[in-house]
C-alpha positions in Angstrom: -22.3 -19.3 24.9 -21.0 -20.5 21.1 -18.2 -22.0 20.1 -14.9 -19.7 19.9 -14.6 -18.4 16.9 -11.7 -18.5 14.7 -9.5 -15.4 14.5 -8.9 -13.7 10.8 -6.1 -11.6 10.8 -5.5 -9.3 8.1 -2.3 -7.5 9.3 0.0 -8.2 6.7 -3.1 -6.6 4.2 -3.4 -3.7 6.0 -0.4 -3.0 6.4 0.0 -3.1 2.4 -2.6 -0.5 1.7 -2.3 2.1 5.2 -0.3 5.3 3.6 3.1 5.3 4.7 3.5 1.6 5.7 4.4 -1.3 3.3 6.3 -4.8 4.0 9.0 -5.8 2.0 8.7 -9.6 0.8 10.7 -10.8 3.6 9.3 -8.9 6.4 5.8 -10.3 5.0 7.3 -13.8 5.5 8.5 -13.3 8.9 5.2 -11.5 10.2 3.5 -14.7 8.8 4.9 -17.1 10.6 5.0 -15.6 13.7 1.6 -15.3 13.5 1.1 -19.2 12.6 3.5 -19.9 15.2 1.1 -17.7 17.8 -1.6 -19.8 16.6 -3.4 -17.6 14.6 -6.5 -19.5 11.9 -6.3 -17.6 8.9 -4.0 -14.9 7.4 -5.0 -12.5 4.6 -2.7 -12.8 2.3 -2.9 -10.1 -0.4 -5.1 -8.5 -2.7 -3.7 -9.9 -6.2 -5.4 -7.5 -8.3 -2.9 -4.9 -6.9 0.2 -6.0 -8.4 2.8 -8.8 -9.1 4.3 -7.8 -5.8 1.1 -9.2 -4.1 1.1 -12.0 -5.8 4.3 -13.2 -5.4 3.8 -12.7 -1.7 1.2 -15.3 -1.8 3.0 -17.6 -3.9 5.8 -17.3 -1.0 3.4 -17.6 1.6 2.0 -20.9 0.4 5.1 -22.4 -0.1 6.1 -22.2 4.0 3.7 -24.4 4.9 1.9 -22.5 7.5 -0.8 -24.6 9.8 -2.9 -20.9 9.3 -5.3 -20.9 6.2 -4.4 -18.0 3.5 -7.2 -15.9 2.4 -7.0 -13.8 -1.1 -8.9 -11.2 -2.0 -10.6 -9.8 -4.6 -13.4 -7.3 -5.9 -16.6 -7.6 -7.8 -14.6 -8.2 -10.7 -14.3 -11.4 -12.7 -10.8 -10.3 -13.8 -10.1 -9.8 -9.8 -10.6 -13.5 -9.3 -9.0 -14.6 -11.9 -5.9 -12.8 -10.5 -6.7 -15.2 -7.1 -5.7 -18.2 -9.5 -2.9 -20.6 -9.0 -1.0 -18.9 -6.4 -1.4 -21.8 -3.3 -4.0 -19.8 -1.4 -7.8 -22.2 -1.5 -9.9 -19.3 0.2 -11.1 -15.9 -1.3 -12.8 -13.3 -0.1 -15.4 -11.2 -3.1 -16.1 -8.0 -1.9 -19.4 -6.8 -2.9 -20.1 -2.8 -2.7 -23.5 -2.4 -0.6 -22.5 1.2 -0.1 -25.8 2.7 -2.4 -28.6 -0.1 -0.7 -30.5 -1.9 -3.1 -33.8 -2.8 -1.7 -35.0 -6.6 -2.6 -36.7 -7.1 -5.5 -35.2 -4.1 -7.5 -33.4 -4.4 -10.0 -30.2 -3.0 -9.3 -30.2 -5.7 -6.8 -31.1 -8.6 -9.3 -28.3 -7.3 -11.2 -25.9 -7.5 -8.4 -27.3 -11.6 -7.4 -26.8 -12.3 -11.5 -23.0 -11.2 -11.1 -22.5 -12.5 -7.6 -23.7 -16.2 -8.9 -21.5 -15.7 -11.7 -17.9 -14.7 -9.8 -18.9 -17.5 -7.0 -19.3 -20.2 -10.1 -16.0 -18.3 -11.5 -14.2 -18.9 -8.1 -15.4 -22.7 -7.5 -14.0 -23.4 -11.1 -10.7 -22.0 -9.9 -10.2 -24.8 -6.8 -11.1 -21.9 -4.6 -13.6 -21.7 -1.4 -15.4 -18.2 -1.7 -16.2 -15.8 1.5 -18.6 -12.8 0.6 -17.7 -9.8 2.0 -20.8 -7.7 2.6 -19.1 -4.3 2.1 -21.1 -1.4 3.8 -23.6 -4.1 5.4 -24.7 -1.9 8.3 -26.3 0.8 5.9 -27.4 -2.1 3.5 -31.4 -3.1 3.5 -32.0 -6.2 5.7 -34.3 -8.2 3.6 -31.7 -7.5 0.9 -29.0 -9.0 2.8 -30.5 -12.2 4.0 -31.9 -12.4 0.4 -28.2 -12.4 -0.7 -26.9 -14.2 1.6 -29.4 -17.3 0.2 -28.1 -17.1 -3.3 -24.9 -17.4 -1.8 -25.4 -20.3 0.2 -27.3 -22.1 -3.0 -24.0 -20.4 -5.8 -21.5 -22.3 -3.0 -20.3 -19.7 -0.7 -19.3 -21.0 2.5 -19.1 -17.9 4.4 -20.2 -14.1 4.4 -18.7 -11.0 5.9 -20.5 -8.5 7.6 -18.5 -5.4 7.3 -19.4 -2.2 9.3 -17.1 -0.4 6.8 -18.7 3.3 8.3 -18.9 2.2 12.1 -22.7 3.0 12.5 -23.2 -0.1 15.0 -22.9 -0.3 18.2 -22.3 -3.6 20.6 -26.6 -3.7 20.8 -27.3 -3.5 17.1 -24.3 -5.6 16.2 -25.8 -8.5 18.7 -29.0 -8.0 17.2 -27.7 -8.0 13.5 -25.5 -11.1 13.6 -27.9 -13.3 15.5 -30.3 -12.3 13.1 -28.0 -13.9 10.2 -27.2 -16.6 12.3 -30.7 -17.8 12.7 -31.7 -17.4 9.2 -28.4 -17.7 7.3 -26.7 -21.2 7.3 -23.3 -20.0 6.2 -20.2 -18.9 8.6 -20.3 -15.4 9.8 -16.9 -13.6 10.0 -17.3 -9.7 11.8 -15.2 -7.0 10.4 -15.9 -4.2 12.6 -14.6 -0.8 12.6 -12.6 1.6 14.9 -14.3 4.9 13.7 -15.8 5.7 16.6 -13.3 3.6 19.1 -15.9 0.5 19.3 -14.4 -2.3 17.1 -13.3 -4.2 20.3 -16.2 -3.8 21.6 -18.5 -4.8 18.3 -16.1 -7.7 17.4 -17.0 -9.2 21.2 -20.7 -8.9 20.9 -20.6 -10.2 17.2 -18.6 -13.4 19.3 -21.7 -13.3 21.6 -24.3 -13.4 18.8 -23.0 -17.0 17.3 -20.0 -15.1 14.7 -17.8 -18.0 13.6 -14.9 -15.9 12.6 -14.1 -12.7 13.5 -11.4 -10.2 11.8 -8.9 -8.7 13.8 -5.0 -6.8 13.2 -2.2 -6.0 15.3 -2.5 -2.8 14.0 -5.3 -1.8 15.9 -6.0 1.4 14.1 -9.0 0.7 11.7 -10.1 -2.5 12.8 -10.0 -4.2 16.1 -6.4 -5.3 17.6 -5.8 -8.5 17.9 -4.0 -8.2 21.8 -7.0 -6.8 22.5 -9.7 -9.7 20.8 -7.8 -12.7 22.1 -7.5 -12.1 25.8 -10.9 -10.3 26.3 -12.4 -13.3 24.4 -10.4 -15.3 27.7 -11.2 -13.0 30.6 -15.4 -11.7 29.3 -16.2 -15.2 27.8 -14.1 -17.8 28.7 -13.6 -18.5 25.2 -9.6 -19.7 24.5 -8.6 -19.3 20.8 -5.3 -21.0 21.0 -3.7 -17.7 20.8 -0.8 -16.9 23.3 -1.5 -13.1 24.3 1.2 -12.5 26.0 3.2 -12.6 22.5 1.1 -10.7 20.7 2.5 -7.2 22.0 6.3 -7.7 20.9 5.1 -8.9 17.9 3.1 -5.5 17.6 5.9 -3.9 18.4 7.9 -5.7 15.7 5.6 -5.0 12.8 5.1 -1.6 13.9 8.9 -0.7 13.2 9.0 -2.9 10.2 6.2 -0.8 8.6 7.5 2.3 9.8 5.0 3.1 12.0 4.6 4.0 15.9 2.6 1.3 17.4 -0.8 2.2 19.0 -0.9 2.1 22.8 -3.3 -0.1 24.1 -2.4 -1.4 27.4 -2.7 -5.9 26.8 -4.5 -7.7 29.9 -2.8 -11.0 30.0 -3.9 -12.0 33.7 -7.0 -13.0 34.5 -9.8 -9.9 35.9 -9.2 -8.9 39.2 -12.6 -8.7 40.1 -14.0 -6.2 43.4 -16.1 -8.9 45.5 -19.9 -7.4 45.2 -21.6 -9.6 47.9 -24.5 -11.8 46.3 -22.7 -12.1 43.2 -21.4 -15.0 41.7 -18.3 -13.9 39.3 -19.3 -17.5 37.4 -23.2 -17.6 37.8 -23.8 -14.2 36.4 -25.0 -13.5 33.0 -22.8 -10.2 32.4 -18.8 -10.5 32.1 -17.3 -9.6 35.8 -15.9 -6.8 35.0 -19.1 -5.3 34.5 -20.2 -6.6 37.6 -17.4 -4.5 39.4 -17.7 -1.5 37.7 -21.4 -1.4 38.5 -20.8 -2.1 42.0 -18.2 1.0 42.5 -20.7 3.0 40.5 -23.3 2.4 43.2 -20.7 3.0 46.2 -19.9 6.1 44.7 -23.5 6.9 44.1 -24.0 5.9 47.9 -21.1 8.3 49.2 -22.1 11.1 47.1 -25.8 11.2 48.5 -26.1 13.7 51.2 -26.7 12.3 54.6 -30.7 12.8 56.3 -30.5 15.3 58.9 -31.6 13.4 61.7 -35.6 14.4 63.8 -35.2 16.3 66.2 -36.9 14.4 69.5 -40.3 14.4 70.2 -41.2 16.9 72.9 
C-alpha cells in the first residue's frame, strides 16, 4: 500500500463558481481555517483571473498564517499567471485544455508543449511552484500525456493533475491510468475525479491505491468527491490516516452549506471503524480486498445459498 496521500481541497473554489453559491470575504476566511485547523494540506485558494474579489481573498488568506499550503489557479494564459503574482500563495495550478486530443508528434500538440514550457518558465520566474492540470485527461491520447507530462518534469513542474473532467473512468481504468503515470512519470499525481456518474468516491480511492500523491476532494460533494467521505474511507478500506478528524467534517459541511446558501448533500459519514460479518477463513487483516467487501460478498453467497431450491430427496431403493 503507498504512502497517504495529501488531501487537496478546493471548497472555498467551488463554492465561488457553483450558480447560486458565493462566500463573502469573511465567510472565505472562516471556512479556511477551519479547514487548517481540521488538518487539511492544501486549500485552493481562488482563481485570480476572475476578479479583484479573488484576489484579495488570497492576499487575506496568506496573511492568517495557515499550516495548509494555498494553491492559485490559472489558465493557459500567460496573462492568467501573471494574475497568480505577489498575492502570498507559492503553488499554482495551469490548466491545460486536452478536451480535442492531440495525438503525439502533431503539431497541434507541439504547439501546446511550446506554450506549456513557456507559462511553467513564466510561473518559476514569479517564486511560484507549478501543478499541471491535465484538463479532460481521460479522453486525452496516452502517449500524448506521458509525453507531456516529460516536458513538464524537464520545464520544472513538480506535479500534474489528472482530471476526469467528463467522468468516463471507472475505479479499474482509473487504477490502471494512474499507476501507469506513476511508473513512468516522476512528478506528484493529484486525482481530480468526477461525480457525473456518482463514482468520484470511488475513483479518488483507487487513484489512492494506484500510488496518487494528492488527491482533490470538497465538502461540497456535488461535482467532485466529498471530503467526509475520502478521509474516513481512506481509514476504514486502507488504513491510511490523513490527519484529518472526520468526525468534524460534517458540521462544517453543514456550516458552509448555509453560508453559500445551499442545502447540503446527504451522505451519511462513517466515523467508526467497519463492523465487519465474520466469513469463516477470512482474515479481515490478511486479505487483499477492503473488509467490507469481504462481507458483502459473503451475504451475497448466503443469499445465493437460501434462494437455491432444495434437491428433492431419492426415493429408496426397492
Amino acid at each position: 500500500m503507498p504512502r497517504t496521500p495529501r488531501i487537496h481541497d478546493s471548497s472555498l473554489q467551488d463554492g465561488a463558481a457553483s450558480a447560486g453559491q458565493g462566500f463573502a470575504l469573511q465567510d472565505r476566511l472562516e471556512i479556511a481555517k477551519r479547514l487548517d485547523a481540521l488538518g487539511v494540506h492544501e486549500i485552493a485558494a481562488a482563481w485570480p483571473a476572475r476578479s479583484a474579489l479573488e484576489r484579495e481573498s488570497v492576499r487575506a488568506l496568506a496573511h492568517l498564517g495557515l499550516r495548509a499550503r494555498l494553491c492559485v489557479s490559472a489558465g493557459f494564459d500567460p496573462r492568467e499567471v501573471a494574475q497568480c503574482a505577489g498575492l502570498g500563495a507559492r503553488l499554482i495550478d495551469i490548466a491545460v485544455p486536452l478536451a480535442e486530443p492531440d495525438q503525439a508528434g502533431s503539431a497541434g500538440a507541439k504547439a501546446l508543449l511550446t506554450r506549456l514550457v513557456s507559462l511553467l518558465s513564466q510561473a518559476r520566474d514569479l517564486g511560484l511552484e507549478a501543478c499541471v492540470g491535465l484538463e479532460d485527461a481521460s479522453r486525452a491520447d496516452p502517449a500524448f500525456l506521458l509525453q507531456l507530462a516529460e516536458v513538464a518534469a524537464r520545464a520544472g513542474a513538480v506535479r500534474l493533475r489528472y482530471a476526469d473532467s467528463a467522468g468516463l473512468l471507472d475505479p479499474f481504468a482509473t487504477h490502471r491510468v494512474i499507476r501507469g503515470l506513476r511508473s513512468a512519470c516522476r512528478l506528484k499525481i493529484e486525482m481530480h475525479a468526477s461525480n457525473r456518474l456518482g463514482l468520484a468516491t470511488a475513483n479518488t480511492l483507487a487513484a489512492a491505491r494506484a500510488g496518487a500523491t494528492h488527491l482533490r476532494a470538497s465538502l461540497h460533494g456535488r461535482a467532485q468527491p466529498a471530503l467526509d467521505e475520502i478521509v474516513p474511507a481512506l481509514q476504514q478500506c486502507y488504513g491510511l490516516a490523513t490527519g484529518i478528524a472526520p468526525e468534524a467534517l460534517s458540521g462544517l459541511r453543514r456550516r458552509l452549506a448555509r453560508t453559500a446558501g445551499s442545502r447540503p448533500l446527504p451522505i451519511q459519514v462513517a466515523t467508526q471503524p467497519f463492523a465487519q460479518t465474520a466469513v469463516p477463513g477470512v482474515t479481515p487483516s490478511g486479505s487483499d480486498l477492503p473488509c467490507r467487501f469481504v462481507a458483502i460478498e459473503s451475504a451475497r453467497a448466503d443469499e445465493s445459498a437460501r434462494a437455491r431450491p432444495a434437491r428433492r430427496p431419492r426415493p429408496p431403493c426397492c
